[in-house]
C-alpha positions as MATLAB code, in Angstrom:
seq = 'XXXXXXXXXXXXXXXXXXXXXXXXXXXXXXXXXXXXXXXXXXXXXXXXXXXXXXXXXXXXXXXXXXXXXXXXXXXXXXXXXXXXXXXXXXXXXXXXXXXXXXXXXXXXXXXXXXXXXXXXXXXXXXXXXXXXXXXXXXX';
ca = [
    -210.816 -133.466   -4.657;
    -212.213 -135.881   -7.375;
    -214.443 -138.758   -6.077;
    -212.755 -142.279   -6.376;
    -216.036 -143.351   -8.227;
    -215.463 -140.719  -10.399;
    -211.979 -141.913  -10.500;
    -212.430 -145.324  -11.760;
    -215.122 -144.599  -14.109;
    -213.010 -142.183  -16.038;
    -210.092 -144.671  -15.957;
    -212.587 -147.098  -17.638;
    -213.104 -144.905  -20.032;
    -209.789 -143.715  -21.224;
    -207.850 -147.017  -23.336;
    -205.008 -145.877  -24.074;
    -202.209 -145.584  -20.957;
    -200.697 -142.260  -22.552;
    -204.140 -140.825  -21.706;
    -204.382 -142.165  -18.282;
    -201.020 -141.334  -17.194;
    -202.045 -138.031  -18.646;
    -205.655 -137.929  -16.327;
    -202.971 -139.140  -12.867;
    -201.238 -136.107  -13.748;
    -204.598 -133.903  -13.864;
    -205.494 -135.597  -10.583;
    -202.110 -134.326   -9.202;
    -202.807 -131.097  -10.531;
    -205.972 -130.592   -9.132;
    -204.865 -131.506   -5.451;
    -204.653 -128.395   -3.086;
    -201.007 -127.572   -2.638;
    -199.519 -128.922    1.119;
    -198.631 -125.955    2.933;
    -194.625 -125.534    3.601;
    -194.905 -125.617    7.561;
    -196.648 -129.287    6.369;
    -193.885 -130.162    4.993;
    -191.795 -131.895    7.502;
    -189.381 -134.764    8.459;
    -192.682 -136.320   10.694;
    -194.541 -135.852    7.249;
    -192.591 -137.187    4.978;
    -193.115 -140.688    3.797;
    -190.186 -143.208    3.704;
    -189.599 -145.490    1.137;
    -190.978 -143.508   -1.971;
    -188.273 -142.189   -4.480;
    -190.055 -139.143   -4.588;
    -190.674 -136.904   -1.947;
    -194.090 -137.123   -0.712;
    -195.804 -136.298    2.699;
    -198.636 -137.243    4.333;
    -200.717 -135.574    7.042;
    -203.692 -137.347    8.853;
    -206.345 -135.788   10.460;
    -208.986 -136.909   13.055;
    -212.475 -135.246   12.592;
    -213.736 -136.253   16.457;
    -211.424 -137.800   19.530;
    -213.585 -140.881   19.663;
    -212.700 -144.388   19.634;
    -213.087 -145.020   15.404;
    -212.120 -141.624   14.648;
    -213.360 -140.280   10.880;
    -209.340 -139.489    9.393;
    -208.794 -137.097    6.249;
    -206.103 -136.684    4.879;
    -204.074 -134.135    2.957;
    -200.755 -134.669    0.690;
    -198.521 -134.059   -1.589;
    -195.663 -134.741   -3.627;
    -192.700 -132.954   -5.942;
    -193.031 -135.435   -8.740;
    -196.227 -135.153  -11.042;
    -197.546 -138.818  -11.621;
    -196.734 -139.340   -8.050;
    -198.653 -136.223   -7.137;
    -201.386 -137.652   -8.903;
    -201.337 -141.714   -7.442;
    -201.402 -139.590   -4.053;
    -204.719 -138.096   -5.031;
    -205.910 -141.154   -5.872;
    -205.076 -142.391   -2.106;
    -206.585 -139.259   -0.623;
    -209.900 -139.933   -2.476;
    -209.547 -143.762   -1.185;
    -209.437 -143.463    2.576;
    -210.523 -139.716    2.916;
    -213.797 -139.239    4.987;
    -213.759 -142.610    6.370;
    -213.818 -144.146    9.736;
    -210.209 -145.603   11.130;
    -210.923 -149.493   11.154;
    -212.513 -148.959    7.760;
    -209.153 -147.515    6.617;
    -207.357 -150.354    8.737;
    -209.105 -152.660    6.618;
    -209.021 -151.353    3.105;
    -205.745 -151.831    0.653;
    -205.679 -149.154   -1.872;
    -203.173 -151.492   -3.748;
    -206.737 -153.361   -4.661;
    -208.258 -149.924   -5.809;
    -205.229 -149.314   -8.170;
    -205.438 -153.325   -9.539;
    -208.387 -152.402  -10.423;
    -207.875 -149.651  -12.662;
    -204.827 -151.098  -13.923;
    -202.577 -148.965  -12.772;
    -200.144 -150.838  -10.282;
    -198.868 -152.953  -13.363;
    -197.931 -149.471  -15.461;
    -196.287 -148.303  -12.494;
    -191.979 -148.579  -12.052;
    -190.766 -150.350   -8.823;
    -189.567 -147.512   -7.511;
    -193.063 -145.675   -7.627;
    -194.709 -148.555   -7.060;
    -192.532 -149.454   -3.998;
    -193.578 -145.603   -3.160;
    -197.438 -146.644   -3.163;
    -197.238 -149.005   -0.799;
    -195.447 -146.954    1.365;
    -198.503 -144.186    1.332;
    -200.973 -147.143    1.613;
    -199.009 -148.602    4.742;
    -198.434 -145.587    6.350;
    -202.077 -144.302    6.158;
    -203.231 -147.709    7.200;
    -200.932 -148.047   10.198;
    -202.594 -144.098   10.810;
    -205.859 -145.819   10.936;
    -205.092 -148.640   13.275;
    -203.300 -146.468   15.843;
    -206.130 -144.271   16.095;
    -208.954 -146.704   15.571;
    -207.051 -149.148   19.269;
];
């Protein structure tokens, strides 16, 4: 999975939005495919227009657990903003999640204001769902 330094340097890098759009679909792309057995009712996020799923994972049973994450989704840019939201909160500890929006991360690079409602309805629905994740397991 790309780095989300990597991330935002190369969206820095590309001006024109055909070629970024183009790079969120490479991200998508590159993201290991969710196994089928993963890909249940429990897993599925709710409120994206596309189907997308989610599953959190808790490296130790401790009290601020370190949570990755794996996912996926049928629709290609979407694929891709959901490997952009793995390499956000992946590898990090649960109130650090808890804390961070990815909504900023995506601001950043421009991307939330390129995105349609609908998909960008979808992207807070990942981002609140992982961050609920977080705070559940980091109580």
């Amino acid at each position: 999975m790309t780095q989300l330094d990597q991330i935002i340097d190369d969206f820095a890098f590309l001006d024109d939005w055909e070629d970024r759009y183009r790079y969120v679909i490479e991200l998508g792309k590159a993201l290991p495919d969710l196994p089928e057995d993963k890909r249940t009712a429990t897993n599925k996020v709710q409120g994206c227009a596309s189907q997308v799923w989610l599953v959190t994972h808790a490296e130790d049973g401790g009290s601020d657990p370190v949570l990755t994450f794996e996912g996926d989704s049928d629709a290609h840019i979407v694929r891709g903003l959901v490997a952009i939201v793995l390499a956000t909160y992946s590898g990090k500890h649960a109130s650090e999640i808890a804390k961070l929006d990815a909504i900023d991360v995506f601001n950043k690079i421009g991307l939330v204001e390129h995105l349609s409602s609908q998909r960008a309805n979808g992207l807070r629905s990942m981002v609140n769902r992982i961050r609920e994740e977080a705070r559940i397991r980091a109580a």
